[in-house]
N, C-alpha and C positions, 0 to 999 in steps of 0.2 A: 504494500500500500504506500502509495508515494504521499509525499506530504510535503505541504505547499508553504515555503519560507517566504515569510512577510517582510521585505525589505522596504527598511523607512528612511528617507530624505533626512542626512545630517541637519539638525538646526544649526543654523549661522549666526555667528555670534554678532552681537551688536557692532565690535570691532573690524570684525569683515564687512558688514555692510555699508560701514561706514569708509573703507577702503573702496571698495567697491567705486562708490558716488563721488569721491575724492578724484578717483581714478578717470568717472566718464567726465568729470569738469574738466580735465588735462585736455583729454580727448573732445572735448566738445568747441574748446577754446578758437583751436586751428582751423577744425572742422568746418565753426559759424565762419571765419576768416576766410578759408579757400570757397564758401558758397558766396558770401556777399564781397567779394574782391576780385573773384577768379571766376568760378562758375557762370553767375549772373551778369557780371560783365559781357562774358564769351557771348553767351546766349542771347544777349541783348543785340550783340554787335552782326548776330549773325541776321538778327529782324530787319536790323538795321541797313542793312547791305543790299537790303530788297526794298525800301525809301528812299523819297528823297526828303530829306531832314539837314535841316542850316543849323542844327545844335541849339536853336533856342525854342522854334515855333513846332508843333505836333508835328512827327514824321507822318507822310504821306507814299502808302504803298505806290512803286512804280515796279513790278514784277521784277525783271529779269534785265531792266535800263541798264543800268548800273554795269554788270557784268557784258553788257554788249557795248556799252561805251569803252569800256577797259581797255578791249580788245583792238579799238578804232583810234587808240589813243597814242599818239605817237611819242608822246612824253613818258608815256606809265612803261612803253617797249624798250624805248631806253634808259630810262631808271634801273628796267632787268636788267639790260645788257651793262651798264656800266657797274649794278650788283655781282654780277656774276664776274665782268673781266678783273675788279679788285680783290675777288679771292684768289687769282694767281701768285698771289703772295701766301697766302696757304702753305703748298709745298715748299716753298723756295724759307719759310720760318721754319718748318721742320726738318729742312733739310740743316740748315743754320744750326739752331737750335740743338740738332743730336751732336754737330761736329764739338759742338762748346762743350757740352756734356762729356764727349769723349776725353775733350782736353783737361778738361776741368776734374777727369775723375781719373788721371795720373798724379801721383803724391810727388806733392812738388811745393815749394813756399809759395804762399800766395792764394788759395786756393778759395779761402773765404774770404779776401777781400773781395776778386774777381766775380766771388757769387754773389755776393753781395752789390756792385756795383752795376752786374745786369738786372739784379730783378730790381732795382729803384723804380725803373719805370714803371713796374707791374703797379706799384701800387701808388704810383704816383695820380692826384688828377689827370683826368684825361681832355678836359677845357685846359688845363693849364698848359699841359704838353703839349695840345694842337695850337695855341697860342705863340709856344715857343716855337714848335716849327713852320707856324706862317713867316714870322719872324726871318728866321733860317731859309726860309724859299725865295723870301724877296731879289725881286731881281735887280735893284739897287745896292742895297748893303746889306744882304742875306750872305750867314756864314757860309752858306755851301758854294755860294757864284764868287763866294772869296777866296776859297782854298782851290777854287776848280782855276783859276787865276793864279795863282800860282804856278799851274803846270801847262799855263799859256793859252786855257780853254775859257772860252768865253761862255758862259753857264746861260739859261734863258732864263725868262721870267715866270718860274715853275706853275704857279696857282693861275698866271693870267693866258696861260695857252693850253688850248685843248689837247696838244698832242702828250703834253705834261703833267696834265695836272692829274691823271690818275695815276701813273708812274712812281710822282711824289706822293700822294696818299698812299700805295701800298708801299713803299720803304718806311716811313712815319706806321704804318701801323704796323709793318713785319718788324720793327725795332721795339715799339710798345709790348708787344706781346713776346719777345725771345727769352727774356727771362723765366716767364711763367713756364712754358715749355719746357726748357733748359734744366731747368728744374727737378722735372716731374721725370726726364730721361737720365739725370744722374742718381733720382732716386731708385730706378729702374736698373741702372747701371751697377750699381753696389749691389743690388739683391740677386746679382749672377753669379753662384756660385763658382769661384776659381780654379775647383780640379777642375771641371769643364777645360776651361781655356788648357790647363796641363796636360789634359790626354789628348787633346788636339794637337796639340804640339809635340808631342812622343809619338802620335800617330802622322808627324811628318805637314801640320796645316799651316799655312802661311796666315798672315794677318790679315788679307782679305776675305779667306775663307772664313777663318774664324767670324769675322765678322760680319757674314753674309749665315754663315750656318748656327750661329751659335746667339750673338748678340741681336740681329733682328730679330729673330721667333722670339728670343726672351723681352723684348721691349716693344712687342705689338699690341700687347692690350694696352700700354701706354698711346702707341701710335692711333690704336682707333678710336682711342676717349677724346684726345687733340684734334682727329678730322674730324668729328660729329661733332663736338664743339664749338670747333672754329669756321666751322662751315654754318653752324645756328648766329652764331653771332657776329660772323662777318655780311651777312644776309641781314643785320639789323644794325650795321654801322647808320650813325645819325649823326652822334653828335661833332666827330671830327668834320664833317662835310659843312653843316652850319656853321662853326666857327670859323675854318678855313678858306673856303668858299660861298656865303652864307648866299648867293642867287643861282648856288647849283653848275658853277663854274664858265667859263667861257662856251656857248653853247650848248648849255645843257650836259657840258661833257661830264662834270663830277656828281652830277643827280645823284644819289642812291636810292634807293625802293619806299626806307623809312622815310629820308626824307621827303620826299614826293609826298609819301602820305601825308606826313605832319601836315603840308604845305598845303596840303591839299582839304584839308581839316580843319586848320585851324586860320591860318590865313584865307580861304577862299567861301571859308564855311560847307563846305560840302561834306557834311557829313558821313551822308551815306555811301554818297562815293566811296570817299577814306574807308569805310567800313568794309566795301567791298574789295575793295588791293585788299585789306589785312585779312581777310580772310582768303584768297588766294596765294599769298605768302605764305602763311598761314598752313596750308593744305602742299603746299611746296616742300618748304622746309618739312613737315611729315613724310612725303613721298618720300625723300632722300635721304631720309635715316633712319625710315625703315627697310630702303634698301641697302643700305651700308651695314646693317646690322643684319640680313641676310647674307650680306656675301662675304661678311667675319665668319658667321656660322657656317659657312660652306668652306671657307678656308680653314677654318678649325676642323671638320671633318676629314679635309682631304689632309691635312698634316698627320691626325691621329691614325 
């Protein structure tokens, strides 16, 4: 005869319940923040985007305007295209960037001044910085047309010519950002264990090999957190373009995408316009790092 055991629900002490409710107030805090900052914003902007709204008076639905204007819009096509030619400096930092690392992670005096004195930028303002290298681009008495003078070369007038003035924005921000990077590959660097490199070299590998077989696979989850990053955030450069160029440079040439929007937003009143680029950007920047992140995964398979 089987016999059926009554199992009862611990009572909870006053002390856990009161952990408990302590606990959902932590959690509720951020919570309420990411829905009325983040969430509702998003959601707002995405109604919005299908308005026309001047940010003060009731938006007024206009379907799909918005989105078919974009398209016809010859300023918003170049805005991309000058977004996108300024990430060429992307690879050309992390190309930078790893060689300094390398340098920087042979024991030698000097080591921490050196690191020290690249990442200033990192956390330097970045209104101030782009102030100092307008400064620096002038084509009167800017440092760089002064030292290029020296070796007999007559420099341009960087910020006031189109063929320039992106050139100079991606050096100004590949120097901004070489520290950060810099960084983050010698801390990458040190955590390679060095029998590796020993049995490489008992087994007859020269120092390129090594450093094609051994040191990039160990410094590639490095390498792919700095491309999905600096592809999100160079896709939302803003404010070096304002300050250095604040009408978008000689023809339209230094637009960027953010810019444009602001520009578009808040000087032109077009709300929903703006609303609609950010949400195409928006859907962008997701497309490309969900594919970058697919085709880590696919490289991580085919190595394993």
């Amino acid at each position: 005869m089987s016999t059926e055991v009554l199992r009862t629900k611990p009572r909870r002490s006053r002390l856990h319940r009161r952990e408990h409710q302590v606990a959902l107030l932590f959690i509720a805090i951020p919570l309420i923040g990411f829905l009325l900052f983040t969430l509702y914003p998003l959601l707002y902007s995405v109604y919005a985007s299908f308005t026309s709204w001047n940010g003060l008076a009731a938006p007024k639905f206009n379907g799909l305007d918005n989105y078919i204007k974009m398209w016809n819009d010859p300023y918003f096509l170049k805005a991309m295209w000058n977004t996108l030619f300024m990430m060429i400096g992307i690879p050309i930092g992390l190309v930078l960037s790893m060689a300094l690392a390398l340098g920087l992670n042979r024991k030698m005096r000097g080591t921490t001044f050196f690191r020290t004195v690249y990442y200033v930028p990192v956390i330097s303002s970045i209104a101030a910085i782009a102030i100092l290298w307008q400064w620096a681009y002038n084509g009167d008495f800017g440092l760089v047309n002064q030292v290029l003078d020296i070796f007999g070369i007559q420099g341009p007038n960087w910020l006031a010519d189109k063929d320039t003035v992106k050139p100079a924005l991606i050096i100004m921000a590949t120097w901004k950002g070489l520290g950060y990077s810099m960084l983050l590959y010698l801390a990458a660097l040190q955590s390679v264990p060095r029998y590796l490199y020993e049995a490489a070299s008992l087994d007859g590998a020269g120092t390129w090999q090594q450093f094609r077989n051994i040191t990039m696979p160990m410094v590639r989850p490095v390498t792919f957190f700095l491309v999905v990053t600096s592809i999100i955030g160079g896709s939302q450069i803003f404010i070096e373009i304002n300050i250095m160029t604040p009408l978008g440079g000689p023809e339209f040439s230094s637009a960027s995408i953010v810019w444009y929007i602001w520009r578009q937003a808040f000087n032109n009143l077009h709300m929903g316009y703006a609303s609609a680029m950010s949400i195409v950007l928006g859907l962008i920047i997701f497309v490309i790092t969900v594919i970058q992140f697919r085709l880590n995964r696919r490289n991580q398979f085919s190595i394993d």
